[in-house]
TORKOL-4160 file (C-alpha; in steps of 0.2 Angstrom, whole numbers, padded with zeros to 4 digits, m for minus):
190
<pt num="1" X="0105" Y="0160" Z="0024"/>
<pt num="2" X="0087" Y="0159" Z="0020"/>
<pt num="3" X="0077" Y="0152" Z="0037"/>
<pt num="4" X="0065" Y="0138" Z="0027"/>
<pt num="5" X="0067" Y="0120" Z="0028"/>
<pt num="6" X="0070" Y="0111" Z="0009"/>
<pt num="7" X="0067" Y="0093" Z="0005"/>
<pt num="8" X="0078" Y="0089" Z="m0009"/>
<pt num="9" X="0072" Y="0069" Z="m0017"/>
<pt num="10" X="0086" Y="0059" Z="m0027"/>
<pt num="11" X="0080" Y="0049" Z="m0038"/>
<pt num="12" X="0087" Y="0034" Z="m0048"/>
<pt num="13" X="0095" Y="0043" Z="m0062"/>
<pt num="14" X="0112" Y="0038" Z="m0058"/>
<pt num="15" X="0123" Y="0048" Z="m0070"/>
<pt num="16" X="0116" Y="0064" Z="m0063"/>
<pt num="17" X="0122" Y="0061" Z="m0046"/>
<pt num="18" X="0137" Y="0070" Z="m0044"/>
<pt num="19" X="0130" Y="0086" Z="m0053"/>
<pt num="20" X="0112" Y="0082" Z="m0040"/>
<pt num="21" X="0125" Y="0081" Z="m0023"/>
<pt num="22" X="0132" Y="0098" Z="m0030"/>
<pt num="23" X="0116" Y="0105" Z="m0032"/>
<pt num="24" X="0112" Y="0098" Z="m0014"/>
<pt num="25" X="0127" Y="0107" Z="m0008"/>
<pt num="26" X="0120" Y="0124" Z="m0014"/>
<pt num="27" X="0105" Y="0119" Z="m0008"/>
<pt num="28" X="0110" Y="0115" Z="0011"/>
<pt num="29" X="0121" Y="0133" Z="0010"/>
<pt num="30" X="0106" Y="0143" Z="0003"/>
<pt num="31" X="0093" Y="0136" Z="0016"/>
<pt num="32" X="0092" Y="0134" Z="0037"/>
<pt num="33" X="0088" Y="0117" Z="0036"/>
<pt num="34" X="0088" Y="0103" Z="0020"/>
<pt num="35" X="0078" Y="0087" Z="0024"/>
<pt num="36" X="0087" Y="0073" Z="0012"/>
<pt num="37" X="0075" Y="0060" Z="0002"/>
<pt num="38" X="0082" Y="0044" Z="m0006"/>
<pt num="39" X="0069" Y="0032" Z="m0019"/>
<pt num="40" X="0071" Y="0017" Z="m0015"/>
<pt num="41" X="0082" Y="0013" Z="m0028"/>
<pt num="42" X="0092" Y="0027" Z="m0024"/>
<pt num="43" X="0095" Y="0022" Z="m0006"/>
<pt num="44" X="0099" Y="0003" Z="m0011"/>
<pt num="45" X="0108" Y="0002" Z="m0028"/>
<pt num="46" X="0128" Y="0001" Z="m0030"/>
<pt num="47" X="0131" Y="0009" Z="m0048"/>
<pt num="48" X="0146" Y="0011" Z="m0058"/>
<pt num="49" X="0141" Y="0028" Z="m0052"/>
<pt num="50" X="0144" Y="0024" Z="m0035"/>
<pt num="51" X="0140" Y="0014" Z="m0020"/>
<pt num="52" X="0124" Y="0018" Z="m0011"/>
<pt num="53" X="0131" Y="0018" Z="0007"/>
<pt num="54" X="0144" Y="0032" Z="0000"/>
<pt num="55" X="0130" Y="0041" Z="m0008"/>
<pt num="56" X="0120" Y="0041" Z="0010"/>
<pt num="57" X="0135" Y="0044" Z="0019"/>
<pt num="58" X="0139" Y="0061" Z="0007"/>
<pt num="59" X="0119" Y="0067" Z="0009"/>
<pt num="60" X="0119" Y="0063" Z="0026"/>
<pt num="61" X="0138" Y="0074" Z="0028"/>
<pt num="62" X="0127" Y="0090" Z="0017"/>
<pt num="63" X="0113" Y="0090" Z="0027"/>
<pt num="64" X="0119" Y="0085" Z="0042"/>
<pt num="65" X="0103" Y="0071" Z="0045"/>
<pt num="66" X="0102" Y="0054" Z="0038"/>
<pt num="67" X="0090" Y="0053" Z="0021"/>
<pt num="68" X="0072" Y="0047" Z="0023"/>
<pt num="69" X="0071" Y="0031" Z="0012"/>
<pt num="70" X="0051" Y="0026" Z="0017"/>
<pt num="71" X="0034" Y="0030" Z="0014"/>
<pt num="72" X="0031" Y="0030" Z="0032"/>
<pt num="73" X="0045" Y="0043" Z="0037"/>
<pt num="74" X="0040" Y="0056" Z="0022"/>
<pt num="75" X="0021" Y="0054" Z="0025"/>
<pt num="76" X="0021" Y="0067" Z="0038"/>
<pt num="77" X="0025" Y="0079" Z="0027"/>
<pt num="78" X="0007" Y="0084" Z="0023"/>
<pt num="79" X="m0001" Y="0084" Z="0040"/>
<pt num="80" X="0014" Y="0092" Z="0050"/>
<pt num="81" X="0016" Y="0104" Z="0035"/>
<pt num="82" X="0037" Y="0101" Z="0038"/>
<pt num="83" X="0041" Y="0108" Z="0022"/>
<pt num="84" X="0042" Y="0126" Z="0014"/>
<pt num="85" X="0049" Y="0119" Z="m0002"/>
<pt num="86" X="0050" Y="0101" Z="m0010"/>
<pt num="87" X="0065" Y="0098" Z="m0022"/>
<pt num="88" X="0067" Y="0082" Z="m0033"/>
<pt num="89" X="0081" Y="0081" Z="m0043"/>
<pt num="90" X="0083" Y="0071" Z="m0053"/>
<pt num="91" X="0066" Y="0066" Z="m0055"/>
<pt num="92" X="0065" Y="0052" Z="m0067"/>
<pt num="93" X="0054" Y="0047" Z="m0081"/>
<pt num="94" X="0046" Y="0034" Z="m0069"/>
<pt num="95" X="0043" Y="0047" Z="m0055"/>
<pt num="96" X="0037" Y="0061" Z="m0068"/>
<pt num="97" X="0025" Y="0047" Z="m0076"/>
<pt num="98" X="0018" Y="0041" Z="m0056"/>
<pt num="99" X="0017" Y="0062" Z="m0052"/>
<pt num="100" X="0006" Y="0064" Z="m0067"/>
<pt num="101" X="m0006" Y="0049" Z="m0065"/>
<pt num="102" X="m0007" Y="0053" Z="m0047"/>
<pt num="103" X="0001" Y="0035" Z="m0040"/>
<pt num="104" X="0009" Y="0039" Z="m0023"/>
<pt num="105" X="0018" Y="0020" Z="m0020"/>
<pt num="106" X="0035" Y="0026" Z="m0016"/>
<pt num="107" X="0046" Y="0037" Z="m0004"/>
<pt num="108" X="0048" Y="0051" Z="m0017"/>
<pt num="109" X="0030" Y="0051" Z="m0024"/>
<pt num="110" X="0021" Y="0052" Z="m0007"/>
<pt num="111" X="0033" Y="0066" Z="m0001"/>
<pt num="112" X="0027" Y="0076" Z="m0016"/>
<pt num="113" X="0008" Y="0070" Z="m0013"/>
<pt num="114" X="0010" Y="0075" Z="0005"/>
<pt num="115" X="0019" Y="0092" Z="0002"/>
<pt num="116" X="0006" Y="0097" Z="m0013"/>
<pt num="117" X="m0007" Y="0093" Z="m0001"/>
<pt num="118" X="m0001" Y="0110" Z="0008"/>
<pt num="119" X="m0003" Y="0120" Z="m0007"/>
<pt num="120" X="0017" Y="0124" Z="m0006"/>
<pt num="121" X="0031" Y="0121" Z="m0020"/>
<pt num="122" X="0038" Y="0109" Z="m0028"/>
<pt num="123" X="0054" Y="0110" Z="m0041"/>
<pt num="124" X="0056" Y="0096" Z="m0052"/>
<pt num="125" X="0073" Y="0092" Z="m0061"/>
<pt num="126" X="0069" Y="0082" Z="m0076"/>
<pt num="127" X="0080" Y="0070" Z="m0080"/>
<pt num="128" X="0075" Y="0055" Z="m0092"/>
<pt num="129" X="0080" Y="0046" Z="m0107"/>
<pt num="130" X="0063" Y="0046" Z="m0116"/>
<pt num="131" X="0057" Y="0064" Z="m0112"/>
<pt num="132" X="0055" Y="0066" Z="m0131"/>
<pt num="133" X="0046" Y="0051" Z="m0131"/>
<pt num="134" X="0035" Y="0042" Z="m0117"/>
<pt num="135" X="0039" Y="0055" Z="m0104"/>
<pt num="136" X="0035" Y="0072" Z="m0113"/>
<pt num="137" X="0016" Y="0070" Z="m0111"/>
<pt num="138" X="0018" Y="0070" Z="m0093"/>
<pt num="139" X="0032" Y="0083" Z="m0093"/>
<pt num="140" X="0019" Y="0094" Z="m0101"/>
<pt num="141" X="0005" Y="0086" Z="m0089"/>
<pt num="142" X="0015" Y="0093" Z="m0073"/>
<pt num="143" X="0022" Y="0109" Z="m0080"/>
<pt num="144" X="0005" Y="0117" Z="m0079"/>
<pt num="145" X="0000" Y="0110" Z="m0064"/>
<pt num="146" X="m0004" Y="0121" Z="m0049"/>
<pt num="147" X="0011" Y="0124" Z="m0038"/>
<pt num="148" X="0024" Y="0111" Z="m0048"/>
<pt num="149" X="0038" Y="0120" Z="m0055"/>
<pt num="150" X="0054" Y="0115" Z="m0068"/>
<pt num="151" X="0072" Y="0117" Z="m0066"/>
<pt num="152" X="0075" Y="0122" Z="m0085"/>
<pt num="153" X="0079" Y="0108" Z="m0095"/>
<pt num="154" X="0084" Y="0102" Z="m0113"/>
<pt num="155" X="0092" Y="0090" Z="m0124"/>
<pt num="156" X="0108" Y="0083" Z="m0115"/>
<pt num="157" X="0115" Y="0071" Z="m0131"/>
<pt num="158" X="0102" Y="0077" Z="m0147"/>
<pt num="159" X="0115" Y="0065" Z="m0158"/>
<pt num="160" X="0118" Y="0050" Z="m0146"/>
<pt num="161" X="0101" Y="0050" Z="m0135"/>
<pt num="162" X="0091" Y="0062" Z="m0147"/>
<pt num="163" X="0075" Y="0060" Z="m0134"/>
<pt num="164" X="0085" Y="0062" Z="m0117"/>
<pt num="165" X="0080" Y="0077" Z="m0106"/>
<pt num="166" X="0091" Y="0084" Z="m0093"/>
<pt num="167" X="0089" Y="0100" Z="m0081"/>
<pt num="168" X="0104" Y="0111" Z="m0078"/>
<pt num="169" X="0104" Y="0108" Z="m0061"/>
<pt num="170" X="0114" Y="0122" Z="m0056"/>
<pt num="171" X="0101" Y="0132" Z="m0060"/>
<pt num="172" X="0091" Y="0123" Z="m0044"/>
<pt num="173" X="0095" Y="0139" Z="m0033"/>
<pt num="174" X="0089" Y="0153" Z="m0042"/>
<pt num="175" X="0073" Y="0141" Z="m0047"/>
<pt num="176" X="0071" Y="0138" Z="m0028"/>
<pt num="177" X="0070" Y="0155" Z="m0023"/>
<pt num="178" X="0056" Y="0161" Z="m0037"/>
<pt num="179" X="0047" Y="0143" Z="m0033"/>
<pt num="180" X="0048" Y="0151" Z="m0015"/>
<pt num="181" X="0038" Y="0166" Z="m0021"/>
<pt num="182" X="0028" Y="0155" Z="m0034"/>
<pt num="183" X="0036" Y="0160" Z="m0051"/>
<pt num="184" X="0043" Y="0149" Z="m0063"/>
<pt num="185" X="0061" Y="0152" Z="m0068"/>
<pt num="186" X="0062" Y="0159" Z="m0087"/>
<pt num="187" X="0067" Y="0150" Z="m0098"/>
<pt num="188" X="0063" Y="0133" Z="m0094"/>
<pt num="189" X="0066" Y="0126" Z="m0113"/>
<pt num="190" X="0087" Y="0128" Z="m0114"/>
């Protein structure tokens, strides 16, 4: 086990988050100490995909802590320099578009203000319908951004959902450790 402490960020893309809570398992197995972080949505929504309080109640069984769901408990990232790596996965359309014009207005988007404000990692796993579309400019905006790394990503339906993105999230460990080291994972295009 790796002696770092991981923030691994849920975002609203509901139909990833049995594969996400997988990759949050590897996660918790491969590092000391994983700090969960819930959007909003996330933290609040019952989905056909599942019921928030069984999603929180999962994370907070991985990790072994409750998930952070404010702006007030993640802030503390930056000044306390808490994390040595900063995971979102997913990361949705709407969080990749707020990363990329710099809006910091919501749990998941001022813990990765706050951790970039150390100069350390952080992993994104896109996942979005539009990234063909609306969301490739910013895709491309934060992939060659100082310290901002992709978990590889491609098409995940090219016939039913021909602009829809989706990272192979269980390619989230081997991406950690060369984010770690500053390296991105080869390829990041699938």
């Amino acid at each position: 086990m790796i002696d770092q402490t991981v923030g691994f960020a849920l975002c609203g893309s509901f139909c990833t988050f049995a594969p996400a809570l997988e990759a949050l398992e590897e996660t918790a197995a491969q590092f000391s100490t994983v700090i969960p972080i819930l959007s909003e949505i996330s933290a609040g929504a019952d989905t056909r995909f599942g019921m928030a309080e069984d999603h929180i109640r999962r994370i907070t069984e991985i990790c072994g802590r409750r998930p952070l769901t404010t702006i007030r408990e993640v802030e503390p990232f930056g000044p306390k320099k808490l994390l040595d790596l900063l995971i979102v996965a997913p990361c949705t359309g709407n969080t990749l578009g707020k990363l990329a014009a710099g809006i910091t207005d919501s749990t998941v988007t001022m813990a990765v203000k706050a951790h970039l404000r150390n100069q350390r990692p952080v992993l994104l796993a896109v996942s979005t319908n539009d990234g063909l579309g609306a969301s490739g400019p910013n895709i491309m905006e934060l992939m060659q951004r100082k310290h901002i790394f992709m978990v590889p990503f491609g098409q995940d339906d090219p016939e039913g959902k021909p602009t829809s993105l989706k990272a192979d999230l269980h390619q989230i460990p081997a991406a950690a450790l060369l984010a770690l080291d500053g390296r991105q994972i080869q390829p990041v295009l699938l």
